[in-house]
N, C-alpha and C positions, 0 to 999 in steps of 0.2 A: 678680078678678084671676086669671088664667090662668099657670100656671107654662110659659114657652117654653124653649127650648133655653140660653138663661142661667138659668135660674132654679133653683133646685134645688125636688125636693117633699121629701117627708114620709122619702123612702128618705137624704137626706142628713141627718137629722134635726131636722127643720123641721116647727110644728105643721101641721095643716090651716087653711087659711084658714075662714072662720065658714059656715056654709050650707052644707057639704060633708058628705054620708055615706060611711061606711066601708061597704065589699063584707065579702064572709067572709072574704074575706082579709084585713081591713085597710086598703084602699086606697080611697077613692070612686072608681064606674065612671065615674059621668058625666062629669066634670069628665077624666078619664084621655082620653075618647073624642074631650074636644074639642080638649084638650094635641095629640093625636095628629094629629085636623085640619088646627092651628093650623102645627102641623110640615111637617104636606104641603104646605100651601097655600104657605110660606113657602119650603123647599127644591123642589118637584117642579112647582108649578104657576107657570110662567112670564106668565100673562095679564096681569098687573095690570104686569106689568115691561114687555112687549110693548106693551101697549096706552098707556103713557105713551112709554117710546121714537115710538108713532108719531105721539102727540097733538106731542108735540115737535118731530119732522121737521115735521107741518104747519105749524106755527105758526113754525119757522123758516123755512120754504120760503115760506107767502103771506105772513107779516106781513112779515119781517125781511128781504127779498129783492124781494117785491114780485111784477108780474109779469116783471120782467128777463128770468127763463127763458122765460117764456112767448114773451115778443118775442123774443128770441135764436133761437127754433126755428121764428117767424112768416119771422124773417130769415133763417133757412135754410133754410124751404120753398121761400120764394119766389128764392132765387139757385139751387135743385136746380129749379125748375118754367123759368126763364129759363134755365138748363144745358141744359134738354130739351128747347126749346120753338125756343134761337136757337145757340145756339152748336154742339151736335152737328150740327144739318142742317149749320149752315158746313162743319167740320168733316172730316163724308162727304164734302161735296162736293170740299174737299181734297183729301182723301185719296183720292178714286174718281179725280180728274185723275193726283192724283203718282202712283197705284198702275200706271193707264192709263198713262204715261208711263213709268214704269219697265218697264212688259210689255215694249213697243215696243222700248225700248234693248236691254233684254232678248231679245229674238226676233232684233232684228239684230245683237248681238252673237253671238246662235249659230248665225244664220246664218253669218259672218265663221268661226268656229273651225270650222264644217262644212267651208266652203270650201277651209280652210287644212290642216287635214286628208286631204280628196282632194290637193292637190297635193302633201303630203308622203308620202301616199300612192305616187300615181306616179312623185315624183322617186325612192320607195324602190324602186318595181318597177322602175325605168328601170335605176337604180345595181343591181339585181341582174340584169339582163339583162346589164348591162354587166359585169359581172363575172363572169356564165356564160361570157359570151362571150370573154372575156379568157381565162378559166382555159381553154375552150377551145382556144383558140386554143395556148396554152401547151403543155397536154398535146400537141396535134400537134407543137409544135416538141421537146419534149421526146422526141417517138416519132424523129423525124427525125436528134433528135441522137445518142439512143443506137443508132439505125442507125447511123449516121456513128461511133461510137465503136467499135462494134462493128468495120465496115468498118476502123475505123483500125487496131484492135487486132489485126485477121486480118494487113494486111498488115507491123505491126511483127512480128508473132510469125514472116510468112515473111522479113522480111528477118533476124531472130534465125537464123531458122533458118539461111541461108544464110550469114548472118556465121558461125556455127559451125563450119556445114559447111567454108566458108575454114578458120575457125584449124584445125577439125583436121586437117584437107588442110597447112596451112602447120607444125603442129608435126609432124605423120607425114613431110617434107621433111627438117624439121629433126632428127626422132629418126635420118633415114636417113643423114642431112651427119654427124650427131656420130660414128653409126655407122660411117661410112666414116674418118672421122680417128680416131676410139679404137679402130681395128683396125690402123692403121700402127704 
């Protein structure tokens, strides 16, 4: 009998079991060395716990299960080798039609926004020629007019003048009329 981690020895006050020698100390070595073993093997050495954990998994897996998994992954090679084999060719070939058919819409739709482009293009240059030309056209009338304003403006300022020239012709008449009566 081997003292394990419940067991106390001889340090809790417990004889030695029979067949055991004392060291110089006090203590049997041998029987210490294999306490110490018995410890490792028990806390540090996982194998015996490993190797049932995996006695276990098999024995649940083939006995208790059967081969189910086995055909489960027979049934899914063969619907991935039928995936490969029929369905993807279909599939491309679908898809190489609708992709080809989409170019097509696709190429003639930009041709169409090319097209529409150049005419919004020129209708823009057309509407800025046309409004060069307007503004043009504008500024000459606008040169024509402030001549004409000008011209208008010489001749009101001569007939001011000449209106003036009257009233002070016609008050110089009249400072003379008043002078002649405020002298009688």
């Amino acid at each position: 009998m081997s003292s394990g981690p419940g067991t106390p020895g001889k340090a809790a006050g417990y004889p030695l079991p029979a067949g055991r020698k004392r060291d110089s100390v006090g203590a049997p070595a041998h029987p210490i060395i294999k306490d110490i073993g018995e410890i490792h093997s028990r806390l540090l050495d996982h194998r015996p716990v490993i190797q049932g954990e995996i006695r276990y998994f098999i024995k649940e897996f083939e006995e208790k299960r059967g081969l189910r998994e086995v055909r489960v992954l027979e049934n899914l090679n063969t619907m991935i080798y039928e995936t490969n084999d029929q369905t993807l060719p279909k599939c491309e070939q679908v898809m190489h039609g609708d992709l080809n058919e989409v170019l097509k819409r696709l190429q003639a739709a930009n041709h169409r926004i090319l097209r529409l482009q150049q005419r919004e293009q020129e209708e823009r240059e057309l509407q800025t020629d046309t409004l060069m030309a307007g503004e043009k056209q504008r500024l000459a009338h606008w040169e024509v007019f402030m001549k004409d304003q000008h011209n208008k403006r010489g001749e009101v300022d001569e007939e001011h003048r000449k209106a003036m020239a009257r009233l002070k012709e016609q008050y110089a008449e009249m400072e003379k009329d008043l002078a002649k009566y405020s002298s009688f």
